[in-house]
C-alpha positions in Angstrom: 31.0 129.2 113.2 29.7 125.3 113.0 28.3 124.4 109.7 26.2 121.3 109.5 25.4 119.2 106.4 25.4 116.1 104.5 29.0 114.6 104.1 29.7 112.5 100.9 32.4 110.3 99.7 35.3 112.9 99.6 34.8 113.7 103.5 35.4 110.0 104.2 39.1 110.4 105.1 38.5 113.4 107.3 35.4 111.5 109.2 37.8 108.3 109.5 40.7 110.4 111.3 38.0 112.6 113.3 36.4 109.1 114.2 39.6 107.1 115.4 41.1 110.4 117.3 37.5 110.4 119.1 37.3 106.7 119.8 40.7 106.0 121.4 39.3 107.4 124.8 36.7 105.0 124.7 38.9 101.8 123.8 41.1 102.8 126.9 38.2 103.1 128.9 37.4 99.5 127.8 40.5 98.6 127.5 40.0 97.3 124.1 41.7 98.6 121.1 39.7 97.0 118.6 36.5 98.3 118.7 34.4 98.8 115.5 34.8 102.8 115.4 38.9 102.0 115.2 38.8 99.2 113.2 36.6 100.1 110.3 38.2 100.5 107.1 38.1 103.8 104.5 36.5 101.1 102.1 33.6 100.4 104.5 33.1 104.2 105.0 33.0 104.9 101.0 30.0 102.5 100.7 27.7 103.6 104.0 28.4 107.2 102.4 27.5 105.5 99.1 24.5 103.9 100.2 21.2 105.3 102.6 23.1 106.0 105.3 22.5 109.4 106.2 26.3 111.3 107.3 26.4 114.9 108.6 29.6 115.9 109.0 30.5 119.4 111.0 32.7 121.8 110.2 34.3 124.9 111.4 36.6 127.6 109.4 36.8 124.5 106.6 38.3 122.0 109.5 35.7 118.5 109.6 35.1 118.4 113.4 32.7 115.8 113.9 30.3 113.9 112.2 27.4 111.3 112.8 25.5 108.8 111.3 22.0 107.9 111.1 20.3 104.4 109.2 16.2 104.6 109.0 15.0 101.1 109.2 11.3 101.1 108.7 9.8 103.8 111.5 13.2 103.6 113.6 16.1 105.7 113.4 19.3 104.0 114.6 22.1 106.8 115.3 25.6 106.0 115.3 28.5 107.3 115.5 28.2 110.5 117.2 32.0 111.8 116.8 33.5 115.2 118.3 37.7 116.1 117.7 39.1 115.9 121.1 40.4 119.5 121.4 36.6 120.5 120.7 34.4 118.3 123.1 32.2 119.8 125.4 31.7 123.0 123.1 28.4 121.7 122.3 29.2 120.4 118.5 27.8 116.7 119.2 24.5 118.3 121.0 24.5 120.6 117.6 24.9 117.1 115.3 22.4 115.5 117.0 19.7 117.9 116.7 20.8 118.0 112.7 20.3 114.4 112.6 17.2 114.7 114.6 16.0 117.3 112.4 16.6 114.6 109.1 14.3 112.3 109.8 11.7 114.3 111.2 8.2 113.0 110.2 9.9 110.0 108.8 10.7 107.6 111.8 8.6 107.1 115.0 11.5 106.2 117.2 15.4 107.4 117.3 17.9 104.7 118.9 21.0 104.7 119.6 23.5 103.1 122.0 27.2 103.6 124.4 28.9 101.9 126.7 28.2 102.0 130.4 31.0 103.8 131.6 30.5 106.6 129.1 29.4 109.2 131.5 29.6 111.7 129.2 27.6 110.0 126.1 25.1 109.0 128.6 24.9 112.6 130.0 24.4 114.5 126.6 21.7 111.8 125.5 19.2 112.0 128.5 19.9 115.6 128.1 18.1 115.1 124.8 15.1 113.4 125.9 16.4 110.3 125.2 15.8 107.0 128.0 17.3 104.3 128.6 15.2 101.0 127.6 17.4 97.7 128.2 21.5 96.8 128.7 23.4 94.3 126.6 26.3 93.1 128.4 29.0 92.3 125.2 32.1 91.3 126.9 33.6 91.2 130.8 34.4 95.1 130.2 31.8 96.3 128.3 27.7 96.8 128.7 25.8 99.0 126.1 23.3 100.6 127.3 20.2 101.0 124.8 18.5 104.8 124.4 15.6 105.5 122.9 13.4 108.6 122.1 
């Protein structure tokens, strides 16, 4: 069974391996081993879980299996950091986070955002599965285009 709720400062370790373990498919897919998710320090994760970010983590039989983040920026809710452990993608965890994170900022915000990279096929699938449309591209580098969602 998949429990979903608010993660806090011990959880930060567990989120930071879940997180690195989840992003290594997409730095080989952009052949880029330094991207934010990989780089970001257990310091930087203690403060957003410190601050207003908003962190859900998952978990199953006591085990963190995913987690994501949310910031709330006036009426828009940017999402971030939608991360699944490898041996449980596709089993419907991130679809589960997202509605929780949804869910969190009902009534609050007027707009959810979030953002992935191009070849992500199967970030891009599971967000237009959830309503949510693309609105513009940003190209960042020669391997890499995000492509902007909103809802």
């Amino acid at each position: 069974m998949i429990t979903i709720e608010r993660a806090d400062v011990a959880d930060a370790g567990e989120i930071l391996t879940v997180q690195r373990a989840a992003y290594v498919t997409e730095a080989q897919l952009y052949g880029d081993p330094f991207i934010q998710p990989l780089v970001e320090s257990l310091d930087q994760l203690r403060t957003l879980l410190k601050g207003d970010t908003i962190i859900l983590k998952a978990t199953r039989g006591g085990r963190l299996v995913g987690s994501v983040r949310a910031t709330v920026q006036e009426q828009t809710c940017l999402i971030g950091r939608l991360v699944v452990v490898p041996d449980l993608q596709g089993e419907g965890i991130g679809t589960r986070l997202m509605e929780a994170v949804e869910a969190e900022v009902a009534g609050s915000v007027t707009s959810l955002v979030l953002f992935t990279g191009h070849l992500s096929a199967g970030n891009l699938k599971l967000y237009k599965r959830m309503g949510y449309v693309e609105y513009r591209r940003e190209r960042v580098s020669d391997q890499l285009v995000l492509v902007h969602l909103r809802k």
